[in-house]
KOLLUM-25405 format. One record per residue: residue number from 1; chain; x, y, z of N, C-alpha, C in turn; residue in three letters. Coordinates in steps of 0.1 Angstrom, whole numbers, plus 5000, padded with zeros to 4 digits. Each point is the difference from the previous one (the first is absolute). Layout:
! KOLLUM-25405
num / cadena / n_u / n_v / n_w / ca_u / ca_v / ca_w / c_u / c_v / c_w / residuo
NUM / A / X / Y / Z / X / Y / Z / X / Y / Z / ALA
...
! end
This chain:
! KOLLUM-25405
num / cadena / n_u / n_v / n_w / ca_u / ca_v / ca_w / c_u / c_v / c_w / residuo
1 / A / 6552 / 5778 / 2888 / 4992 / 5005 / 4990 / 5001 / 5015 / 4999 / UNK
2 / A / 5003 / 5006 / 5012 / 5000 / 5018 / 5000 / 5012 / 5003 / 4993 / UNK
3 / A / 5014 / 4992 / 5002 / 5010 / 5000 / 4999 / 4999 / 5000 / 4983 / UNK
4 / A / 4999 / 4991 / 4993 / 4995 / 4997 / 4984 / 4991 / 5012 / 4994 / UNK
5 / A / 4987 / 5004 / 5009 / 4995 / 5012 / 4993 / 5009 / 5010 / 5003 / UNK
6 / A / 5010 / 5004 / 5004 / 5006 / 5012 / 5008 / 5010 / 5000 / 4984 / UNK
7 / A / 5008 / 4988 / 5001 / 5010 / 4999 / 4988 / 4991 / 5003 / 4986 / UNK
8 / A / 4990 / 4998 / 4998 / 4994 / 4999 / 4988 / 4995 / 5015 / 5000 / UNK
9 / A / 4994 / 5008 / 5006 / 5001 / 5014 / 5002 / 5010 / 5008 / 4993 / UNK
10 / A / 5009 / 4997 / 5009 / 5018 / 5005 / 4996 / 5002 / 4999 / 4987 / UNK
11 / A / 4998 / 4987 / 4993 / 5006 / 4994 / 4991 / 4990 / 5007 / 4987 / UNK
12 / A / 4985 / 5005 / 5006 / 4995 / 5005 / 4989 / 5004 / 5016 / 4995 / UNK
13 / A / 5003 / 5010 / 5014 / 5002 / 5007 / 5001 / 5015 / 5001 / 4996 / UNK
14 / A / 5008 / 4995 / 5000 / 5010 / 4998 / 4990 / 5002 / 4998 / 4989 / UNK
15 / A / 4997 / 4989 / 4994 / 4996 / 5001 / 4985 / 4991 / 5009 / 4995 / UNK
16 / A / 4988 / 5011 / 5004 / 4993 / 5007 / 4991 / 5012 / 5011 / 5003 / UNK
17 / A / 5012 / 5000 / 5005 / 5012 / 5007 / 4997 / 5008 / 5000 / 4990 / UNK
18 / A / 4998 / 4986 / 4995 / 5011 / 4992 / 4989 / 5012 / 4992 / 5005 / UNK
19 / A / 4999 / 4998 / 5012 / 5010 / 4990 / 5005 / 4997 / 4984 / 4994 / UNK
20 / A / 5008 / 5001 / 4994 / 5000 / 4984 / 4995 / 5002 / 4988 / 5008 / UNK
21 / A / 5011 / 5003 / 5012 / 4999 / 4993 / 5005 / 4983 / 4993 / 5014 / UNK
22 / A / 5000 / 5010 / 4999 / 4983 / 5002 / 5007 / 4992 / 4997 / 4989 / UNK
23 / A / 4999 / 4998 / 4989 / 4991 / 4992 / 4990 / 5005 / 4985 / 4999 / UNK
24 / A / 5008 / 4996 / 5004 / 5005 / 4986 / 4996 / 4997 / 4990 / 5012 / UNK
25 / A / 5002 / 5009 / 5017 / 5000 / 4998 / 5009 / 4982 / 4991 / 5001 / UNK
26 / A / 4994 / 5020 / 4993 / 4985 / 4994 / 5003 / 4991 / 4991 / 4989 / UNK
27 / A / 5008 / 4995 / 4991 / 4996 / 4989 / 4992 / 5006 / 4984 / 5003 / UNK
28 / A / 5009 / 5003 / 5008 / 5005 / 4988 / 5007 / 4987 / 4996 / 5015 / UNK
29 / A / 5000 / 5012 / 5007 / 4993 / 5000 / 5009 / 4981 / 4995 / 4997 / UNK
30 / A / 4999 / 5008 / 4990 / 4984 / 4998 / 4996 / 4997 / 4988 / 4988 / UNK
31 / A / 5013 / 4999 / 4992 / 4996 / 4992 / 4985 / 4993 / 4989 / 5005 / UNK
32 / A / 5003 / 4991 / 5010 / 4992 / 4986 / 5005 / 4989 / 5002 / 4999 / UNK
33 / A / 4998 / 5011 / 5009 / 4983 / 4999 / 5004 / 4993 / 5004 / 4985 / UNK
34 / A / 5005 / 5007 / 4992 / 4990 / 5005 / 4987 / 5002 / 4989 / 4992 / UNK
35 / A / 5010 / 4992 / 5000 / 4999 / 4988 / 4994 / 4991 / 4984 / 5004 / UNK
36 / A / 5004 / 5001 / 5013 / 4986 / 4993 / 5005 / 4984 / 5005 / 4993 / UNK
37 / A / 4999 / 5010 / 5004 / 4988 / 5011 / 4993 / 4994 / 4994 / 4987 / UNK
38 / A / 5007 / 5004 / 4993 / 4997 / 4998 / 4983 / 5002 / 4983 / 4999 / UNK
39 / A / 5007 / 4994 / 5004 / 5000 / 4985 / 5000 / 4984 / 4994 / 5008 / UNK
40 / A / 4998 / 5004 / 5008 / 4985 / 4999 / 5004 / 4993 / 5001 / 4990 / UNK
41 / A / 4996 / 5016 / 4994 / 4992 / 5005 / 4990 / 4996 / 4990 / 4987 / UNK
42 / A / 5016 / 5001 / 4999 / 5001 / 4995 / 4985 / 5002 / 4989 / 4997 / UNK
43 / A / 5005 / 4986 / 5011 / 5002 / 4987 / 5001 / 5008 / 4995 / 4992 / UNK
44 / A / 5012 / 5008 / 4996 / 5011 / 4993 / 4995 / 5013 / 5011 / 5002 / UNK
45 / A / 5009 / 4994 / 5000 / 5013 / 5004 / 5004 / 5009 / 5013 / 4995 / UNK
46 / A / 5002 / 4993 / 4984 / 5008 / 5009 / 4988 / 4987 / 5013 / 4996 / UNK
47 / A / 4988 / 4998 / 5000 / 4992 / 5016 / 4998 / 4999 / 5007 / 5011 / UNK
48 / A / 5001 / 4995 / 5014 / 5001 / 5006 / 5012 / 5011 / 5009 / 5001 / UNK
49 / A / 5019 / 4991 / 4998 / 5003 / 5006 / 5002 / 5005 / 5017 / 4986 / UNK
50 / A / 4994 / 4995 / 4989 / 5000 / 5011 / 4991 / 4990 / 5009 / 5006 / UNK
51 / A / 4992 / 5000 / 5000 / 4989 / 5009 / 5010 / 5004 / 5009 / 5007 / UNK
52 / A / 5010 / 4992 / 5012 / 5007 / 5010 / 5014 / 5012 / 5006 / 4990 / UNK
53 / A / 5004 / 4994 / 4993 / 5013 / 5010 / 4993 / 4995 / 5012 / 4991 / UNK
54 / A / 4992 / 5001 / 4992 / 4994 / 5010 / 4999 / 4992 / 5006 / 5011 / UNK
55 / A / 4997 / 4996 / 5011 / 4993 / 5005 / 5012 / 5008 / 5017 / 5003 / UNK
56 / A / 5013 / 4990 / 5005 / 5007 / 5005 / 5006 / 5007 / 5013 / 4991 / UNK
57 / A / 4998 / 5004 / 4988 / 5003 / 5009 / 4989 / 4991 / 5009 / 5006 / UNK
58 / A / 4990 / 4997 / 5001 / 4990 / 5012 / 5001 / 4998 / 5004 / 5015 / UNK
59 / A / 5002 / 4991 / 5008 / 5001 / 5002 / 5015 / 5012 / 5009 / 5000 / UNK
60 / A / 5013 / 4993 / 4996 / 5010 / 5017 / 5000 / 4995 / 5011 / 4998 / UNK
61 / A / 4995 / 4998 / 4986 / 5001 / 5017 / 4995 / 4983 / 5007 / 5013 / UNK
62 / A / 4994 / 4993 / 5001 / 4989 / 5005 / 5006 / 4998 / 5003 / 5015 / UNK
63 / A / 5016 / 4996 / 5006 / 5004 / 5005 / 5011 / 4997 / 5014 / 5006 / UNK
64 / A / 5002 / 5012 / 4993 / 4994 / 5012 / 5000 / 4989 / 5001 / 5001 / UNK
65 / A / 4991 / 4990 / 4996 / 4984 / 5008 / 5004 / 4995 / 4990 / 5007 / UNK
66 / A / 5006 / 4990 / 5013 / 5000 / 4996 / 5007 / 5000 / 5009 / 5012 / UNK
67 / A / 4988 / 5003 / 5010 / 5001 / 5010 / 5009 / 5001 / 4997 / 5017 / UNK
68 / A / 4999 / 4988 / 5001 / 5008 / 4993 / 5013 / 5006 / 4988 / 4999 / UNK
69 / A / 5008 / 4998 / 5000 / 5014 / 4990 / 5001 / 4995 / 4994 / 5007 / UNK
70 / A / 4994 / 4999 / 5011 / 4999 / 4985 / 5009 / 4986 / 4993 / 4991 / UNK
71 / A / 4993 / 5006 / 4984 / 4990 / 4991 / 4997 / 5007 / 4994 / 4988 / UNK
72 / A / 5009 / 4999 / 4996 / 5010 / 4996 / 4991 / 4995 / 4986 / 4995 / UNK
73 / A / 5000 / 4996 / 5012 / 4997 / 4978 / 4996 / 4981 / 5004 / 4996 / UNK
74 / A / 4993 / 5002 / 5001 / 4988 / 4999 / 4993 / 5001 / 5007 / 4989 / UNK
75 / A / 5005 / 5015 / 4998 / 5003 / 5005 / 4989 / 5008 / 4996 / 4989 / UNK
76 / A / 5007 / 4990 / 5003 / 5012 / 4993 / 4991 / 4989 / 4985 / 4997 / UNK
77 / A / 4994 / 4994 / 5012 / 4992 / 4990 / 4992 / 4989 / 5003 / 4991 / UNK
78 / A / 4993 / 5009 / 5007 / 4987 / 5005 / 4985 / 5005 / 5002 / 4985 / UNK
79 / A / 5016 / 5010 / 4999 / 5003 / 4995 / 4990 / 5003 / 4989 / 4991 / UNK
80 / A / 5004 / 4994 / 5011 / 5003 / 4982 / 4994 / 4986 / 4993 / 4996 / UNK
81 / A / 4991 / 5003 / 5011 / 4988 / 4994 / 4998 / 4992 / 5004 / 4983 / UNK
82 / A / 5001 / 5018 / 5000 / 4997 / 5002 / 4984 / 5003 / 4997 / 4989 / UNK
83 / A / 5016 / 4996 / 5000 / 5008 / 4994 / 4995 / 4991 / 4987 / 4997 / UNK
84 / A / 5000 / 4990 / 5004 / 4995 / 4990 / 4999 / 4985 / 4995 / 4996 / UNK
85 / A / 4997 / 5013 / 5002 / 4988 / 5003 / 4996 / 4999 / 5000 / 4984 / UNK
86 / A / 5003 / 5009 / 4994 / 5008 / 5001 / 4985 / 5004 / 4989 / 4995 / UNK
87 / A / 5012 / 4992 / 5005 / 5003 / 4988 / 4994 / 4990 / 4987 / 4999 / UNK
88 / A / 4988 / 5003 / 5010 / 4990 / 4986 / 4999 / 4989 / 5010 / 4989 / UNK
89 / A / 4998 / 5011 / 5003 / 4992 / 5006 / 4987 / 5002 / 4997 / 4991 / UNK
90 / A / 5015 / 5002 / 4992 / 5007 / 4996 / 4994 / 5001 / 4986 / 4989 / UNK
91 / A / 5000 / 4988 / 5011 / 4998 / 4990 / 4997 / 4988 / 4995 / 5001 / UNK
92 / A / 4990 / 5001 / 5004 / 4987 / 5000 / 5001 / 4991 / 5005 / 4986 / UNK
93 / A / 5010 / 5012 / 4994 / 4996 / 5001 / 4992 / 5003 / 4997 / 4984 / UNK
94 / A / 5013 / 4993 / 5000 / 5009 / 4991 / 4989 / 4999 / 4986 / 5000 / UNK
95 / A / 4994 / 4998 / 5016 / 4992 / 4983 / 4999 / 4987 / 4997 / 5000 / UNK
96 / A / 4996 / 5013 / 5007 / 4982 / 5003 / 4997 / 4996 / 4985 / 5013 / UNK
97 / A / 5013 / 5003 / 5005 / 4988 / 4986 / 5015 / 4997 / 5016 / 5009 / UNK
98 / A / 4992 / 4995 / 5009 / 4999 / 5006 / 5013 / 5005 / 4999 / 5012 / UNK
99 / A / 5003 / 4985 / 5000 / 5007 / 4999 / 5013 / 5011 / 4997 / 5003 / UNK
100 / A / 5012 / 5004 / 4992 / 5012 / 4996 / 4992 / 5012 / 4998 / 5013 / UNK
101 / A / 4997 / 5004 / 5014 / 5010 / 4998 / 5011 / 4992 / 4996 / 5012 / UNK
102 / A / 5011 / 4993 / 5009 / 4993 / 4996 / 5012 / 5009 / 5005 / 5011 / UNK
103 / A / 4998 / 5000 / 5013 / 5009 / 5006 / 5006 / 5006 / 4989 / 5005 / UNK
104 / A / 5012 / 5000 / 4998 / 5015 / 4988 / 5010 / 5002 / 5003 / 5013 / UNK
105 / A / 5006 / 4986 / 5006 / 5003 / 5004 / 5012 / 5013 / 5015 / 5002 / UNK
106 / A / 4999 / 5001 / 5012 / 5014 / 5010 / 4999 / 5013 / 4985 / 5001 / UNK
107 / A / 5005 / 5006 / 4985 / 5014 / 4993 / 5002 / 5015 / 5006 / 5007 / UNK
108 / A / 5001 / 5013 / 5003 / 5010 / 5006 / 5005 / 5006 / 5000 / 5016 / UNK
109 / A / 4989 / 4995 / 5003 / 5004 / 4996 / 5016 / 4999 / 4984 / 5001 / UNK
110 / A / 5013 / 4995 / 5009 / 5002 / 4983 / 5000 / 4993 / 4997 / 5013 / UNK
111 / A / 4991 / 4992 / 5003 / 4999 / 4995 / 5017 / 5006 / 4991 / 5003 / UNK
112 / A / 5002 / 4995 / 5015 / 5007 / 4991 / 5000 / 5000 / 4992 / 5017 / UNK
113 / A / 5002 / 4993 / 5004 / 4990 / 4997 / 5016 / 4989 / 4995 / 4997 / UNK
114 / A / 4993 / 5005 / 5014 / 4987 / 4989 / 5005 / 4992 / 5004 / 4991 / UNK
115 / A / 4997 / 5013 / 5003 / 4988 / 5009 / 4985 / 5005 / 4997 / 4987 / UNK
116 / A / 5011 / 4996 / 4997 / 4996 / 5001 / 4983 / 4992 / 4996 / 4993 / UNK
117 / A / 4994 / 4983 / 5006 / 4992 / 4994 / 4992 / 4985 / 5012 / 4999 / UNK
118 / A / 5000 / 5004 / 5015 / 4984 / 5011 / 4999 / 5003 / 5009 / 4995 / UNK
119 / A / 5013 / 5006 / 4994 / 4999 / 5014 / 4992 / 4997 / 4994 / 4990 / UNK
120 / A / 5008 / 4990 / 4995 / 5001 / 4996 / 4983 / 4981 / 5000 / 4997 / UNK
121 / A / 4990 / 4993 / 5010 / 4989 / 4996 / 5004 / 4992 / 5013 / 4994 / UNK
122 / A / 5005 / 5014 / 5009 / 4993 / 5009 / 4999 / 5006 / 5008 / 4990 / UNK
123 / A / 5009 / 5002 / 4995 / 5001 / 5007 / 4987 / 4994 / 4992 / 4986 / UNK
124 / A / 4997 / 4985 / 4999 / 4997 / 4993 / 4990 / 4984 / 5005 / 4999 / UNK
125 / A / 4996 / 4999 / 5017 / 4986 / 5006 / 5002 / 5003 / 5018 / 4991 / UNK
126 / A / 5002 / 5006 / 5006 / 5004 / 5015 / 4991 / 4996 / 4995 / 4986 / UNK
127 / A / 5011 / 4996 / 4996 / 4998 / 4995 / 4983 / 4990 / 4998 / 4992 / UNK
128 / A / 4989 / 4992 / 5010 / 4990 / 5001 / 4995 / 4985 / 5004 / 5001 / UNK
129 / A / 5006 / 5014 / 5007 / 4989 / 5010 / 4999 / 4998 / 5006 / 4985 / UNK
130 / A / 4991 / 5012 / 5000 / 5000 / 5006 / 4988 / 5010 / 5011 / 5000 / UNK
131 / A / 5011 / 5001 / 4988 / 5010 / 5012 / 5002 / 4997 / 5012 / 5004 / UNK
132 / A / 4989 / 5004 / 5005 / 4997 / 5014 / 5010 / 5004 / 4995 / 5011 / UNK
133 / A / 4990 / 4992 / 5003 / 5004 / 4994 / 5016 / 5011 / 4995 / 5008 / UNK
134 / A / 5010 / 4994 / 4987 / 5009 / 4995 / 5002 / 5011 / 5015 / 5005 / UNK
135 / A / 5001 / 5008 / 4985 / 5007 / 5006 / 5007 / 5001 / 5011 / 5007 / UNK
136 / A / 4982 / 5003 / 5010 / 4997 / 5008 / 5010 / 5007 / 4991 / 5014 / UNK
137 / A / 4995 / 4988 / 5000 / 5005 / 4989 / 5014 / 5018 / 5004 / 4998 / UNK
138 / A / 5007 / 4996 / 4992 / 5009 / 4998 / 4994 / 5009 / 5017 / 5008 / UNK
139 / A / 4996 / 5010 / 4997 / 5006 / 5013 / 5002 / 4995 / 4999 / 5015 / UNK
140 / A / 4985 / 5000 / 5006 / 4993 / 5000 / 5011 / 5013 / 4991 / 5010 / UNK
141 / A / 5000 / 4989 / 4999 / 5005 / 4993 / 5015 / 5020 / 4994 / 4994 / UNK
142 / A / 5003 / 4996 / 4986 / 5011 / 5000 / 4998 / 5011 / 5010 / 4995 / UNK
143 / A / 4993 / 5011 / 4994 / 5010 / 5013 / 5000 / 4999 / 5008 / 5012 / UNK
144 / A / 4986 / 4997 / 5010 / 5002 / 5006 / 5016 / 4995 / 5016 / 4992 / UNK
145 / A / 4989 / 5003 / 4989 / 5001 / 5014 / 5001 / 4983 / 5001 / 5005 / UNK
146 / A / 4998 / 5016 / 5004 / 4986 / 5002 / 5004 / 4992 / 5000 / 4989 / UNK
147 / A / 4982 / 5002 / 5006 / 4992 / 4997 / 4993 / 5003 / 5015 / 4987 / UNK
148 / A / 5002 / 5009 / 5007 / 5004 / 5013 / 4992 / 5012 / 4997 / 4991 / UNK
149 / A / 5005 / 4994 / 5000 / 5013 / 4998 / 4989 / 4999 / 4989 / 4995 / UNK
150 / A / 4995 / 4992 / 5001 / 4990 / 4988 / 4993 / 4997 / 5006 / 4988 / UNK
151 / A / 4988 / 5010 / 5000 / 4990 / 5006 / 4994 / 5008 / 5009 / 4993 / UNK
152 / A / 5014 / 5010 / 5003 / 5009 / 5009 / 4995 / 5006 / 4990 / 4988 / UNK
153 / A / 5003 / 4989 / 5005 / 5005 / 4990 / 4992 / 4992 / 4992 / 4984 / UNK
154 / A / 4995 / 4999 / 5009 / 4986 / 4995 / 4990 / 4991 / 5010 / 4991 / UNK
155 / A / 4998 / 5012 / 5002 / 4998 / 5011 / 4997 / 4983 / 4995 / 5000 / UNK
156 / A / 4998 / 4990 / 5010 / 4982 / 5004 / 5001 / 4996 / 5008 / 5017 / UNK
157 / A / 4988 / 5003 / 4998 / 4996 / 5004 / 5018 / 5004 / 4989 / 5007 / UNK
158 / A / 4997 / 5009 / 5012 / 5003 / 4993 / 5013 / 4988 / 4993 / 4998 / UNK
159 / A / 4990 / 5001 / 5000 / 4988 / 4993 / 5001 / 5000 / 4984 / 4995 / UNK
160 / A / 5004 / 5003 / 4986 / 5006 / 4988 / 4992 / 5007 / 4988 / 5007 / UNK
161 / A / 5013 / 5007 / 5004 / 5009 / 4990 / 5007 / 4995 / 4994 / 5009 / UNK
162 / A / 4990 / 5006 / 5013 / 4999 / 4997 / 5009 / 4985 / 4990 / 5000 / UNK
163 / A / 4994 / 5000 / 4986 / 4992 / 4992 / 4994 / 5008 / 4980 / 4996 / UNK
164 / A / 5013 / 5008 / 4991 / 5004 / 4991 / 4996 / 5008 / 4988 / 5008 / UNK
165 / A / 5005 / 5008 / 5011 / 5005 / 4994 / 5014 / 4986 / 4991 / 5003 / UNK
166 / A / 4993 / 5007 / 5003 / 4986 / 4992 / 5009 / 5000 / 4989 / 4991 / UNK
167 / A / 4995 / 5000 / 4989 / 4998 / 4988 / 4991 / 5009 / 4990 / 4999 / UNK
168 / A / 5017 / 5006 / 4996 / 5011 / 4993 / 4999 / 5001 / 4991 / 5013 / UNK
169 / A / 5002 / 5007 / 5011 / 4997 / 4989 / 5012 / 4993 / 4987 / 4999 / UNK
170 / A / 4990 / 5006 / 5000 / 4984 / 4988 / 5002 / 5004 / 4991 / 4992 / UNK
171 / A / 5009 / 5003 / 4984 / 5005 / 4986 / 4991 / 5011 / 4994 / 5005 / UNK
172 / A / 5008 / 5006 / 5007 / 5014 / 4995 / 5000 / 4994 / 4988 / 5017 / UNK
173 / A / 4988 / 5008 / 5009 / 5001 / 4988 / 5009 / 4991 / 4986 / 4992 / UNK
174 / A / 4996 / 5002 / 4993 / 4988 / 4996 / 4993 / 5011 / 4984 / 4994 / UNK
175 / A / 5009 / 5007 / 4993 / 5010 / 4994 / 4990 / 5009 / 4993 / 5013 / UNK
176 / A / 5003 / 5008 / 5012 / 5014 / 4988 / 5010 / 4995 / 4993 / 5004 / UNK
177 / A / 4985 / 5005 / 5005 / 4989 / 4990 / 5013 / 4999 / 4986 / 4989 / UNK
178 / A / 4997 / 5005 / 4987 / 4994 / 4985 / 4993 / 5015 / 4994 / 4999 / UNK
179 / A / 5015 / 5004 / 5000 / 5010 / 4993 / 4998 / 5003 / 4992 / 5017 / UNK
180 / A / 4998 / 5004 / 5005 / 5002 / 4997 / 5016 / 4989 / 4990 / 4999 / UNK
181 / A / 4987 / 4999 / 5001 / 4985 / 4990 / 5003 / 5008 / 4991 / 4987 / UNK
182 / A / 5008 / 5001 / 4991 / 5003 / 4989 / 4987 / 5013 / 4989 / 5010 / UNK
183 / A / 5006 / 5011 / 5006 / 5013 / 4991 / 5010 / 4993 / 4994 / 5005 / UNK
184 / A / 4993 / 4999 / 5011 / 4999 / 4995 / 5010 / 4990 / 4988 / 5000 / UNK
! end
């Protein structure tokens, strides 16, 4: 993981140079995870990945007032996350529903072995939290980032997250315990 932040450093600090190839590298390197991101958010595929492609327009140019390179991945998802923000305003307000998205499993990682059936278990669980929660757990324990870049990500306080965590938990055991007591 040090190894991946170390390159992603490099790779920012190069492109706010204009190296292209260090912009291609770090859209190869990062595009998954922002695409995962907005695919959460937004619960479907084709507006996710429009989302990150304009993301990533403005993540370039905004490379410059980016002031440490190793916060890159929360500063690159908050964008995504505002992003998406807009597009459910957006449509929220051309369909006039309120609750116009849900959050999906993550589809970008395959499992495969003894856990798959319990990931598949616990991301369907994810899914059906509320899309805050979803994609606070979602960044919290599957993108592996801290509660501080959670929150960088999310663009709410620490307080929030660390709220939303608490709650999100309590559903998600709430939601396996009753699929588990349903097996048995």
């Amino acid at each position: 993981m040090r190894k991946e932040k170390a390159l992603e450093a490099y790779l920012v600090a190069s492109a706010r140079m204009g190296e292209r190839a260090a912009m291609a590298h770090l859209v190869r390197l990062r595009g998954p995870r922002l695409l995962s991101h907005a695919m959460r958010l937004l619960g479907e595929a084709d507006g996710a990945r429009d989302v990150v492609q304009d993301a990533w327009i403005e993540i370039l140019r905004g490379l410059g007032g980016l002031r440490d390179d190793a916060a890159f991945l929360p500063w690159a998802l908050r964008i995504v996350t505002r992003r998406v923000a807009r597009v459910i305003k957006r449509r929220q307000k051309d369909r006039k529903l309120a609750g116009d998205f849900a959050a999906e499993a993550e589809t970008s990682t395959r499992e495969v072995g003894i856990g798959a059936v319990e990931a598949v278990e616990v991301r369907r669980a994810i899914s059906s939290l509320p899309p805050n929660q979803a994609a606070t757990i979602a960044l919290f324990y599957l993108e592996d980032l801290t509660v501080t870049e959670v929150s960088l990500a999310l663009d709410v306080p620490v307080g929030t997250i660390k709220t939303r965590l608490m709650h999100a938990r309590r559903k998600l055991r709430n939601i396996l315990e009753g699929e588990n007591d349903g097996q048995a």
